[in-house]
C-alpha positions as CSV (number, residue, x, y, z in Angstrom):
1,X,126.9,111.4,91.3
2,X,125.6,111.0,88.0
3,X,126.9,108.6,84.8
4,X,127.4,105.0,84.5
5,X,129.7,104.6,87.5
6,X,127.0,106.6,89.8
7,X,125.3,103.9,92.1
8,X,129.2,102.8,92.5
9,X,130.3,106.5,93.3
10,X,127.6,106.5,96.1
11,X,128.4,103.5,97.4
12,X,131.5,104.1,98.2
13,X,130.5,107.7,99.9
14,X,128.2,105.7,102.2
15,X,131.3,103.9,103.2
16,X,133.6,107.0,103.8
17,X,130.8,107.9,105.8
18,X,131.2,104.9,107.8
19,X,135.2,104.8,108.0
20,X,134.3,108.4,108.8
21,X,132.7,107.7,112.0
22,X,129.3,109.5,110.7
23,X,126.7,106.5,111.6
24,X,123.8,108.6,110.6
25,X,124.6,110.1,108.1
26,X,125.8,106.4,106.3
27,X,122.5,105.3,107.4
28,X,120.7,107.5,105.6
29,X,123.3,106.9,102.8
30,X,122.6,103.4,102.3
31,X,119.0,104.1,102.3
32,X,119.0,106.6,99.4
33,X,121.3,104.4,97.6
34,X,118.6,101.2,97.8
35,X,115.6,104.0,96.6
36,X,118.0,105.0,94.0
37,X,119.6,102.5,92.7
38,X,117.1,99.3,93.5
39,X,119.2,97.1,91.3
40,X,122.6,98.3,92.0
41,X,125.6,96.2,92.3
42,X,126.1,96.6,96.0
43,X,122.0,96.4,96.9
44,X,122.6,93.4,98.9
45,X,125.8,94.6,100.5
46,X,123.9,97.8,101.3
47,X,122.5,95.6,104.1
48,X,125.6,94.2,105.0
49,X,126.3,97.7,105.6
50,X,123.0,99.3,106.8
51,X,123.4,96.0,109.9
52,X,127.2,96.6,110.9
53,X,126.3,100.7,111.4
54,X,123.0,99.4,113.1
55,X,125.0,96.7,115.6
56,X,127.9,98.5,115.9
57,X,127.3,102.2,115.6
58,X,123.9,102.8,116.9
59,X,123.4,99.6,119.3
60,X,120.6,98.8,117.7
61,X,120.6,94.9,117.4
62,X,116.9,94.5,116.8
63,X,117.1,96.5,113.9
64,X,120.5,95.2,112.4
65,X,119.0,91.4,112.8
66,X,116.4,92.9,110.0
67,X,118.9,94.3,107.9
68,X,121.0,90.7,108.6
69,X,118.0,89.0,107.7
70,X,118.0,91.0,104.2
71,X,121.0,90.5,103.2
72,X,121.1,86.6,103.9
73,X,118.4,86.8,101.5
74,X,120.8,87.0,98.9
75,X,124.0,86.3,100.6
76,X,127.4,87.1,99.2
77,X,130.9,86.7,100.1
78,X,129.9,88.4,103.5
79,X,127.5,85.4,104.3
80,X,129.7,83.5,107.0
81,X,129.9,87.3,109.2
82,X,126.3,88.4,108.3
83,X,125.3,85.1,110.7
84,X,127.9,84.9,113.0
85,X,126.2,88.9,113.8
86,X,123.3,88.3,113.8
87,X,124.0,85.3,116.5
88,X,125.2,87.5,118.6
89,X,122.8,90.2,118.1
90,X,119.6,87.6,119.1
91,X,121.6,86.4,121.9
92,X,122.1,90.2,123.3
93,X,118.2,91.1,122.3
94,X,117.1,87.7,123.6
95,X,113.4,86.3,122.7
């Protein structure tokens, strides 16, 4: 997508790819819509997103506790279930 509303346009792909039950493909996604779009709107929420595929998708909590970790950076109204997540995540990966 190109224009004003593009970062939102993708964005909102990366989710359908998630609702969508395509985990690698929204990965990749969120990615390209961090490298293009460094200071879009949902950059922080990317990682939101980029930790839920990560945890819940791919079983990768090691990997979504990074992406937690980013996001709580910055947190947003997602703050409260970014931790709670990432609780669980270091209590299944252990120390």
């Amino acid at each position: 997508p190109k224009g004003p509303l593009a970062s939102e346009a993708r964005f909102r792909l990366c989710t359908l790819d998630v609702e969508e039950e395509r985990p690698t493909s929204a990965l990749a996604c969120v990615r390209k819509y961090r490298r293009d779009f460094p200071s879009g709107a949902r950059t922080q929420e990317s990682y939101f997103v980029e930790a839920t595929i990560l945890r819940g998708a791919l079983d990768d909590c090691r990997g979504a506790m990074l992406a937690y970790d980013r996001y709580l950076e910055q947190p947003g109204e997602l703050r409260e279930q970014a931790q709670r997540w990432r609780e669980v995540c270091a209590e299944k990966v252990g120390p």
